[in-house]
N, C-alpha and C positions, 0 to 999 in steps of 0.2 A: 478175520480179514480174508481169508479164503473162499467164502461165499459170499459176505456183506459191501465190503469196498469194494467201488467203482474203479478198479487200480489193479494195474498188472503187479505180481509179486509173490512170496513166498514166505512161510514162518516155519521155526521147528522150534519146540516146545523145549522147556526146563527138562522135563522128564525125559527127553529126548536125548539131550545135552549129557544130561547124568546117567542114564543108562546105557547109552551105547560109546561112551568117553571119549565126548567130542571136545576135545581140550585145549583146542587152538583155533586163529580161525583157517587154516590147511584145513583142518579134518572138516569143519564147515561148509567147506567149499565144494565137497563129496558132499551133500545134501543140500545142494543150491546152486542152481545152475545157473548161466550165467553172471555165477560172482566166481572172479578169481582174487584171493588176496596179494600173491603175486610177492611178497614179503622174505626179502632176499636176509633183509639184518635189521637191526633197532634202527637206524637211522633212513633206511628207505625201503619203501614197498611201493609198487606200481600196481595197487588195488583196480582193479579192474570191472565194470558191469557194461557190458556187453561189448568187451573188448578195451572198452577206452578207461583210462583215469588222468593218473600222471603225465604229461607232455614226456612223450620218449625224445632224450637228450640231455632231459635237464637232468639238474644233483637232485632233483624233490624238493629239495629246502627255497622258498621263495617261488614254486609252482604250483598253481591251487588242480585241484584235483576234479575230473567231471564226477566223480564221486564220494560220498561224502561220510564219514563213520561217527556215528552218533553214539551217545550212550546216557541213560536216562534224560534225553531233551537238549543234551548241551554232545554241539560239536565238536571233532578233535582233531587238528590239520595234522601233527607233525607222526610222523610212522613209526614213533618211539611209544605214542600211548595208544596205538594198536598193538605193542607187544604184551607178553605176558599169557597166561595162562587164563580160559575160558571160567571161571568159577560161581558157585552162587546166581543162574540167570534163572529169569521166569521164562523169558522169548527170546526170539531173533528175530526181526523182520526184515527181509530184503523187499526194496518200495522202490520201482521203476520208474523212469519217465523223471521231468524236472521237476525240482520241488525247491522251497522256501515260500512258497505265496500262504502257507499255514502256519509257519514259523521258524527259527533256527536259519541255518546258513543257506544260501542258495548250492542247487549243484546242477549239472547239465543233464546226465543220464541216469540219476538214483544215489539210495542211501543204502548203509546197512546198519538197521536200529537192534541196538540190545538194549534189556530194559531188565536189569538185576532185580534181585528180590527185595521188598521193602521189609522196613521192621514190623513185626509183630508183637502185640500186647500176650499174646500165646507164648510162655514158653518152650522153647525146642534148643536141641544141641545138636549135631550128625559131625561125625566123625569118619573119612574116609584114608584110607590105606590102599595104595596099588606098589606092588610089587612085578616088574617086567625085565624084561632079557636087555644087553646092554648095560645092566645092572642101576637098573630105572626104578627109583626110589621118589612117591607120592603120598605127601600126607596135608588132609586140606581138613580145617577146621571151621564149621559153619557154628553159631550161636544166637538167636534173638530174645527178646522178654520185654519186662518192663521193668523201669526205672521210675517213673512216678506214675501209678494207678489212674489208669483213663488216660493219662494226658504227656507221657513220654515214654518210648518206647526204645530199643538200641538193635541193634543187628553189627555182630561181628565176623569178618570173614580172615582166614589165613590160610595160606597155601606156601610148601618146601619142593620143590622140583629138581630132581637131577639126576642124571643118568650120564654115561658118557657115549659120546658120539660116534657115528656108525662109517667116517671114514680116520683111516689108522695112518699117522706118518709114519714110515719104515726105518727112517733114522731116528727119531729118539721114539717113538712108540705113542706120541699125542693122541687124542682123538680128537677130530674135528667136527664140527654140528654137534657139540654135547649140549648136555640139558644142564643147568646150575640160578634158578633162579628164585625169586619169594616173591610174595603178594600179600598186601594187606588190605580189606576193603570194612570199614567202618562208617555206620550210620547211625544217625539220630531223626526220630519221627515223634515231633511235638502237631497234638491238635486239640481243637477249642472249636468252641461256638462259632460255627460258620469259616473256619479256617485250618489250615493245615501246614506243615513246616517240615521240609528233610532235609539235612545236610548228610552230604558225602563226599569222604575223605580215601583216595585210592593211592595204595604208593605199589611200585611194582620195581623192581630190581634184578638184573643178569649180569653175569660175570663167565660168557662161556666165548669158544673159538670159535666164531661164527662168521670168520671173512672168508674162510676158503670156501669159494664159490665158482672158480674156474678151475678146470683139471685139463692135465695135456692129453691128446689120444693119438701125434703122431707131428713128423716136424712138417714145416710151411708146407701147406699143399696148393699154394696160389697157385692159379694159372691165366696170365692174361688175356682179355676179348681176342686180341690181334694173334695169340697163339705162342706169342713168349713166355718162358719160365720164368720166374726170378729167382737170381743169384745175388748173393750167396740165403740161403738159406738160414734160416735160425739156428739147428740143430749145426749147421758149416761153419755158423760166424762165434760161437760158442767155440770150437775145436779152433778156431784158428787165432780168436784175439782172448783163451781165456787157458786154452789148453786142458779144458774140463771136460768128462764123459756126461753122458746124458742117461740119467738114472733109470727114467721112468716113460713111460706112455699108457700107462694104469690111471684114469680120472680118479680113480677109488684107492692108491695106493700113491699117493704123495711123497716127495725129498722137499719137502720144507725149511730153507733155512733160518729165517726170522717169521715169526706169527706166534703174537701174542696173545691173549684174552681181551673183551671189546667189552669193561664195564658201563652201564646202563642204570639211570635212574629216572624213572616217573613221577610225578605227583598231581593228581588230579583232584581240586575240592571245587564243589560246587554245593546252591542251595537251590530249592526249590519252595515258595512259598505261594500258597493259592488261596484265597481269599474272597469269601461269596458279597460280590457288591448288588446288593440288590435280589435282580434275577438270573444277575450274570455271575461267572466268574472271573475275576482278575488275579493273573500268575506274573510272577516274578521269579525269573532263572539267571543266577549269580554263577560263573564260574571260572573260575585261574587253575592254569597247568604249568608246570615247566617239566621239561624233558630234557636229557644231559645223556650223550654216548661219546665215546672217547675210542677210536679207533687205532687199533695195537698191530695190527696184520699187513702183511706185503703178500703180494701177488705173485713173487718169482719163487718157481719149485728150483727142479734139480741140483738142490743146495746152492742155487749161486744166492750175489747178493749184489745185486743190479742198483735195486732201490728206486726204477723210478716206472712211472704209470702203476703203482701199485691202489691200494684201495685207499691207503690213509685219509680221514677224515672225521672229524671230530663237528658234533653236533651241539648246538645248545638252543633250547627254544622258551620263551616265554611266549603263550596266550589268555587273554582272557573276552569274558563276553560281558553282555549284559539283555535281559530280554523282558520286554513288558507285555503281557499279551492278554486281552478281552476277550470274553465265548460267550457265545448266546446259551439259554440252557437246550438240550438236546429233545428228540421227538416235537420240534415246532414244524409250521410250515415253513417258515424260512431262520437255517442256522446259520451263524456266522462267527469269524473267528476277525481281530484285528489287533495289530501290535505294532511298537517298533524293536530295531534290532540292532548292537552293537559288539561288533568285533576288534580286538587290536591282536598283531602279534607280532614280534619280533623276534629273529634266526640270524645265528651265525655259524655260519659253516669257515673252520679254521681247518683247510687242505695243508694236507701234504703227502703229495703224491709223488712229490723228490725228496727221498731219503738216502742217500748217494749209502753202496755198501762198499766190500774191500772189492770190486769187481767192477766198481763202475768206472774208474779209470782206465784203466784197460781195456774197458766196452765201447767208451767214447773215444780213446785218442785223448784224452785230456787230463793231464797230473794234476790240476788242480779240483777234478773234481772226488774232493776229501771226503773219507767213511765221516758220516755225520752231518753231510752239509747237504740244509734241507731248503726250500724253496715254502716256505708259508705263505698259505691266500686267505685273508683274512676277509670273509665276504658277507655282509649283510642283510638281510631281506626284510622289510616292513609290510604289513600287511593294517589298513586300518578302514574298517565299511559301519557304515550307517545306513539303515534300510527300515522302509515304512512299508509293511506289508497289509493285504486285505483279503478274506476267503469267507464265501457263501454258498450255499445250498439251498436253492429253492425247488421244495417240496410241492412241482403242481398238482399231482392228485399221486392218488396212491400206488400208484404205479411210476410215474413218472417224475425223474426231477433233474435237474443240472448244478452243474459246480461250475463258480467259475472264481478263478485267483488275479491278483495284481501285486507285483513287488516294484519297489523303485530302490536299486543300493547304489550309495555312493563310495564309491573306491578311491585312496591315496596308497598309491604303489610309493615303496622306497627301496633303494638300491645303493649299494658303493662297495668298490673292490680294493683289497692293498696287497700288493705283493711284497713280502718282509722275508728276505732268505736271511739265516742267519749263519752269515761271515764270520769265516775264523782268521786271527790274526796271532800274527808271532810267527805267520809258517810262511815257508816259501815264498807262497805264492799271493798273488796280489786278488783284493777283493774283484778287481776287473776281470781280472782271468779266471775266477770264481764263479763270479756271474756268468760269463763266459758259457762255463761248463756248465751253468745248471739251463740256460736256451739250447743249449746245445741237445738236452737231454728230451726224449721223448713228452712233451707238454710242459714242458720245465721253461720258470718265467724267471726275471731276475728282478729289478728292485723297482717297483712302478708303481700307482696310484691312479683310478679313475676318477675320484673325489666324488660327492653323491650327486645320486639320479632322482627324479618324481615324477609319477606318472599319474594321474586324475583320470577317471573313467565311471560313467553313470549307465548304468545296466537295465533295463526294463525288462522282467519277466513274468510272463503269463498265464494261465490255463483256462479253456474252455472243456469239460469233463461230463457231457450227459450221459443220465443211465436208464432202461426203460426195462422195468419187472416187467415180462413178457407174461409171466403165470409162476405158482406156488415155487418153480421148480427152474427157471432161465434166467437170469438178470444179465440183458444184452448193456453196455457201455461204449465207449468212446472218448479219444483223449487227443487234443490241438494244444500243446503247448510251446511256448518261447521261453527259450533257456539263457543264461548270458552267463558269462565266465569271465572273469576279471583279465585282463594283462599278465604275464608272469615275469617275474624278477632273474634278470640271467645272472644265476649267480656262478657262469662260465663267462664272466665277462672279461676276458683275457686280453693281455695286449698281442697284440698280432704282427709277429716279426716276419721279416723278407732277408734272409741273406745276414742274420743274427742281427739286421736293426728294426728298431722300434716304428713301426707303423699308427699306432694309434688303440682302439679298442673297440671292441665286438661291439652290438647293439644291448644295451642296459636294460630294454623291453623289448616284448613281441607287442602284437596287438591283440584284442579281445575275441575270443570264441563266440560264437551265436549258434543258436541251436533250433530246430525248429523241427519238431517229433507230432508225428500222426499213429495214432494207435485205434484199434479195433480187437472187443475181446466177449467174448461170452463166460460166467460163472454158471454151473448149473451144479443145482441138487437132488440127488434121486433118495428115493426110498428111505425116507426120515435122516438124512443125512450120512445113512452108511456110505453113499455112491457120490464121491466130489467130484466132479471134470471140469478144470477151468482152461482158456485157451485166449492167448493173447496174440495179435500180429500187430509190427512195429516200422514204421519207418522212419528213420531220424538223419536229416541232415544238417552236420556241423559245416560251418562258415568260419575259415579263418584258423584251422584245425590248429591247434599250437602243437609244435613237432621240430624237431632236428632239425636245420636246412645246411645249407652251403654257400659258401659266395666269395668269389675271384678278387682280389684285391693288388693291385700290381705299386710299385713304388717309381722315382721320379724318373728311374731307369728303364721301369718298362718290365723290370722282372716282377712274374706273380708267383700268384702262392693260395692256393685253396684252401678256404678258411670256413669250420663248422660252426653255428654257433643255433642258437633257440630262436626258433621264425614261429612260420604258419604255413598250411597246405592250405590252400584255396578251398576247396571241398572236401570230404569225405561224408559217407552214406555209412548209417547202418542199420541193417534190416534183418528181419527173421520172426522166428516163433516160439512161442513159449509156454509151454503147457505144464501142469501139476493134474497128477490122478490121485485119488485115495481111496480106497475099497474097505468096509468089513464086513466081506461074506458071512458070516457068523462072530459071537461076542469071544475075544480074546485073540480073533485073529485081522490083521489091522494088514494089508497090502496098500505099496504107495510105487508111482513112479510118474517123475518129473522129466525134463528135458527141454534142449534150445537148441534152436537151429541160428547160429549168429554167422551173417554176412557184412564183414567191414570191409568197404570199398574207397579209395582215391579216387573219387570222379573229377576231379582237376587240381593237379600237382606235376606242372609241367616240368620246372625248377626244382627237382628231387635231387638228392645228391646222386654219387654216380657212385654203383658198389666197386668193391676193389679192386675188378676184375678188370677196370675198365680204366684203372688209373696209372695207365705206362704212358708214357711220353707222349705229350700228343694225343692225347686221348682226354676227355669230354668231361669238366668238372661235374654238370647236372645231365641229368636223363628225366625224361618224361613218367611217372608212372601213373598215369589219367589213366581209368579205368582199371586195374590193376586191385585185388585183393591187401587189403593189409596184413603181415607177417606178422609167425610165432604164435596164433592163436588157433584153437582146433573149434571147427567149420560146426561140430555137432558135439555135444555134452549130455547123456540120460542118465537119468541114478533110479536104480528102484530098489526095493528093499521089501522087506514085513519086519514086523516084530508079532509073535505068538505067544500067549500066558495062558497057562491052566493049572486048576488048582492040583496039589499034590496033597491037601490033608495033613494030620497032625504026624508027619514022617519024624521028627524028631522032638516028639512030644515027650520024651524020658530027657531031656534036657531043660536041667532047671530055666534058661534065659528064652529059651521056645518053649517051654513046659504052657500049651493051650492057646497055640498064636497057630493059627491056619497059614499052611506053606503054599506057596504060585514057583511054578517053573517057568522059566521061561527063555524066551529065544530070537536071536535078533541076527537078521544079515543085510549090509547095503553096498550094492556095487554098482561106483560110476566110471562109467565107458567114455573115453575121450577120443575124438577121432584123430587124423592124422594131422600133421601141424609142418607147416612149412617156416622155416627156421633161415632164409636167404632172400637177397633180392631180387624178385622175380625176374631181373634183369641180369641175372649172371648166369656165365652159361653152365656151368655147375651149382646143382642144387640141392641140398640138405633138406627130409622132410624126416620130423617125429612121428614114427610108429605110431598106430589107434594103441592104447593101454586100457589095463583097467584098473581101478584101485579096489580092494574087495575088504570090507569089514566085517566081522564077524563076532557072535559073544552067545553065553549061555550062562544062565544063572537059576539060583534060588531064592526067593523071598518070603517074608513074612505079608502076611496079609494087610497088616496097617502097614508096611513099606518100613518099619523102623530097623530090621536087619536087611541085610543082603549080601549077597559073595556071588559075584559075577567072573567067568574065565573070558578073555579078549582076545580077540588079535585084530593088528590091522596091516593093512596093505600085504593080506596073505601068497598073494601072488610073486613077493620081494619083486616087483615093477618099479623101476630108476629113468624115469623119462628124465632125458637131459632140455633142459629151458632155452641154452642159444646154444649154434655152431659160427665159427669163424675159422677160414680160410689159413689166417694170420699172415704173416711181413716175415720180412728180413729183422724183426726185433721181436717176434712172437709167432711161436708154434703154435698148429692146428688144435683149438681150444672147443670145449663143449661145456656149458653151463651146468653146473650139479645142480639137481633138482633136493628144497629142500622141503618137498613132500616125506622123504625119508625112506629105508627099509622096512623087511617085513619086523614090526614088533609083537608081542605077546606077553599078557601077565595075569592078573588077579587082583580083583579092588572088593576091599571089603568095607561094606557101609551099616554104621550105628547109632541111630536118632533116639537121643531119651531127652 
């Protein structure tokens, strides 16, 4: 892919994966630029290629993504089956620009394709064991062979994961961000005369504290446009309605007082059957997932127990596909690929983000709002597309040829909201004054229904892609695509109160993204292939950007009330560059370095909300941000690395299990530099920027010459670098907050690997 495809993008190899323990897709993300996984917990990641994925504002659940995670040919929406642990791959492709006109789901700005290892009629076993600090415990069991001679084959994968986590609560001694999870991945590869068949069956499961994701570093530090403070303050309003000290201002040393464990279950099966009709091939890709998280964690430190705006949220998702698809056979003058393509999926996110504790009375003003009384959103999302895709390649002469694709999807959006608090009875106080106090409460709704939504929306997307072999050693390219992105389902469709009465309810949809990306790039190869330099520029403008918005809503009296919910920014731009090097000056020693230059702009977003700086009295629901940079992403990203092997000979040749196995040393370091990152809105007059970091990895090992032993020492992120992901200001309800980055601390251990 690196010299041959006409396509901006990047791959890092199995061997890669395995030996330098790239075991998530974080550590990933350090050898591939322009992917952020962005992957806060099992139920949502804001996956990111080249800045964009997830609509910032929504929950994830019922917002499709401008990009797209694939794994062996079948796509995976919900960010529970991107959890888990990296194990058993052959590749990783990251693949830019819009795609679906070749098959699988559409996306706006790229995928990130892994492609596991298939079964082998060879049998092998490998046995790996890592031992690391944190008291980080890894043992992952690969196995293939066969089953019936010629013509069935099995492949077994398992993996045990745990360590505990690298921030410490000070009152009971928990740790947060631990590791606790397994993986199972099982395969079946049947073939015959002219055909071929895999099933694969993936379960993955976690059971760790993975919601502490915000940490205090100081009380309210708002200051408004007009020069006003605001009073009272968080840490003031604590001491005055709660008569409690304020423990901490350590993000890394938490007073926790409820946060549970957030278990987690995957199941991905799919099949894959391909089928030589003719001179073509016809494939057929079957696949059903469900994903289930159950959210246990609250948001408020300094041992209070507020209970409401916390994280609570419980996920559940059912998808499945179906894919038909035709190829021409390969090396014609003209190839082509054509199928059609079906998705369904259905999500429910059951919120509850009001869990009243023994403090929330007293924080409101309000006796009836009871330790236990919760505000449940019980919220919907359907997703169901049909799509008839078509993709060729004509081959003018041997130098010259062009691609070009056509998709057509047709989309039924579904949506419906229920707000279900569940009222206690027998006590004081009445289910009214219950209610009461849960609107009263920070997002807190009382008993409502939107009843369902539907949205229809037919998508056309395109590519025109020529490439022209300049000589042995250039292949110049070009890339005109239209991207289209579905509606998203607001599953914040909330009712919206003025003065504690009911107004009505937020919009049920946005409207559709369009995308339209101009790309120029050169691949060249030097010196029989030791010398790669590939180099891509990109401009892409999205139409209708789906994104947060805001909007004024007054009731029969004339009082308003600023209301957030899931819109669209008119424009946004994004543009930059993206290059991959890779050198072997000599055999055994491999230099590599990547890098992107990404620029994401608002070129018309007049109607942006207004940052909090700006929201005292009389001051200005929206502000303009037309032309203006998009936040929290860093401007530049380079990773470069080597890895070095040379043999060391029969060094442990008095050892019966090495007794006549040629030994390789070897040597591996890769560090990616991220620039500086602005973390506010560029419209407030106080601003918060992320530090340039760098994450630096490193390892050194011994092997056996056919690779069936090995003992490698690691570390990563040796620098202990903790880039925080957001800053907030915060309110009169929330102290000055910074986002814990869950790239992690510096780690360090030892993996020993054994194939017989």
């Amino acid at each position: 892919m690196l010299t041959r495809t006409p396509r901006s993008g990047s791959v890092v190899t199995g061997t890669t994966i395995e030996e330098q323990q790239v075991d998530n897709v974080t550590d990933l993300s350090r050898r591939v630029p322009n992917y952020r996984p962005n992957i806060a917990q099992p139920r949502q990641s804001r996956m990111a290629i080249r800045g964009v994925g997830v609509a910032a504002g929504s929950a994830g659940t019922g917002s499709p993504s401008d990009t797209g995670y694939i794994v062996d040919n079948v796509y995976w929406s919900f960010a529970g089956f991107q959890w888990g642990d990296l194990v058993d791959l052959s590749s990783v492709e990251l693949l830019l620009g819009p795609t679906g006109t070749a098959g699988g789901k559409n996306t706006n700005v790229g995928s990130i394709i892994f492609h596991t290892q298939p079964p082998s009629f060879e049998p092998k076993t490998t046995v790996r064991t890592t031992y690391g600090n944190y008291n980080h415990f890894k043992q992952t069991f690969n196995s293939t062979g066969t089953l019936i001679e010629d013509q069935l084959a099995y492949r077994a994968s398992v993996y045990l994961d745990r360590g505990d986590g690298w921030i410490k609560d000070a009152k009971t001694g928990s740790t947060y961000l631990d590791t606790n999870r397994l993986g199972l991945h099982f395969q079946l590869l049947g073939v015959g005369d002219g055909w071929s068949d895999r099933v694969s069956f993936i379960y993955n499961a976690s059971n760790e504290h993975n919601d502490y994701l915000t940490g205090t570093i100081g009380d309210t530090s708002l200051i408004y446009a007009n020069g006003a403070r605001l009073t009272p303050t968080f840490f003031q309003q604590v001491w005055s309605k709660l008569k409690k000290p304020i423990w901490t201002i350590d993000p890394n040393t938490p007073y926790i007082a409820r946060n549970g464990r957030d278990p987690t279950h995957v199941l991905m099966l799919s099949n894959e059957l391909n089928y030589q009709f003719g001179d073509n091939m016809l494939t057929s890709i079957s696949a059903i997932g469900y994903g289930s998280f159950r959210n246990n964690g609250f948001s408020d430190n300094q041992l209070l127990q507020l209970g409401f705006g916390s994280g609570g949220m419980d996920t559940y998702v059912l998808q499945s596909s179906q894919e038909l698809r035709l190829s021409s056979p390969k090396e014609q003058d003209f190839e082509w690929t054509t199928g059609l393509y079906g998705y369904y999926e259905i999500a429910q996110d059951r919120m509850h983000h009001e869990t009243f504790g023994v403090d929330s009375a007293a924080w409101l003003g309000r006796p009836a709002a009871l330790p236990g009384l919760t505000t449940w959103w019980l919220n919907n999302a359907g997703d169901f597309q049909i799509a008839a895709y078509g993709q060729g390649t004509w081959h003018i002469d041997e130098q010259a040829s062009i691609t070009f694709g056509l998709r057509d999807s047709y989309d039924i959006r579904y949506g419906s909201n229920k707000f279900r608090p569940n009222y206690f009875y027998g006590v004081p106080y009445s289910v009214l004054q219950q209610d009461a106090a849960l609107v009263s409460a920070s997002g807190g709704y009382g008993w409502s229904d939107t009843g369902g939504a539907t949205n229809h929306h037919n998508g056309v997307i395109g590519i025109i892609n020529p490439q022209y072999q300049l000589n042995e050693n250039i292949l110049l390219y070009g890339l005109l695509g239209r991207g289209d992105k579905q509606p998203a389902v607001n599953t914040q469709n909330t009712p919206i109160y003025i003065g504690g009465v009911a107004q009505g309810f937020k919009p049920p949809f946005n409207k559709p993204e369009t995308s339209w990306d101009y790309e120029i790039g050169a691949k060249t190869n030097w010196f029989d292939g030791s010398l790669i330099s590939n180099v891509n520029l990109y401009w892409n403008d999205l139409y209708d950007f789906q994104i947060s918005q805001q909007k004024t809503y007054a009731d029969s009296n004339g009082v308003t009330s600023n209301v957030t919910y899931l819109g669209n920014a008119p424009h946004v731009r994004l543009r930059g560059i993206e290059f991959v090097q890779r050198w072997v000056p000599f055999e055994g020693l491999a230099l590599n370095l990547s890098g992107a230059y990404t620029e994401a702009r608002y070129v018309n977003y007049k109607d942006a909300p207004a940052p909090p700086d700006w929201s005292y009295k009389g001051g200005p629901s929206t502000m303009s941000l037309s032309n203006t940079r998009i936040t929290g992403l860093p401007w530049w990203q380079i990773n470069g690395g080597f890895n070095y092997e040379r043999p060391l000979g029969g060094a442990f040749a008095s050892s019966t299990d090495w007794k006549g196995k040629p030994l390789n040393g070897f040597i591996y370091a890769n560090a990616a530099w991220f620039s500086k990152a602005q973390y506010t809105n560029p419209l407030s007059l106080i601003q918060y920027w992320q530090s340039a970091y760098v994450m630096f990895d490193a390892g050194l090992g011994v092997r056996t010459d056919d690779r069936k032993y090995s003992l490698t020492l690691w570390g990563k992120n040796l620098f202990n670098n903790r880039p925080w992901t957001t800053w907030a200001q915060g309110s009169s309800t929330a102290p000055t907050t910074v986002g814990i980055s869950t790239q992690g601390p510096r780690t360090f251990g030892v993996t020993s690997s054994i194939t017989f």
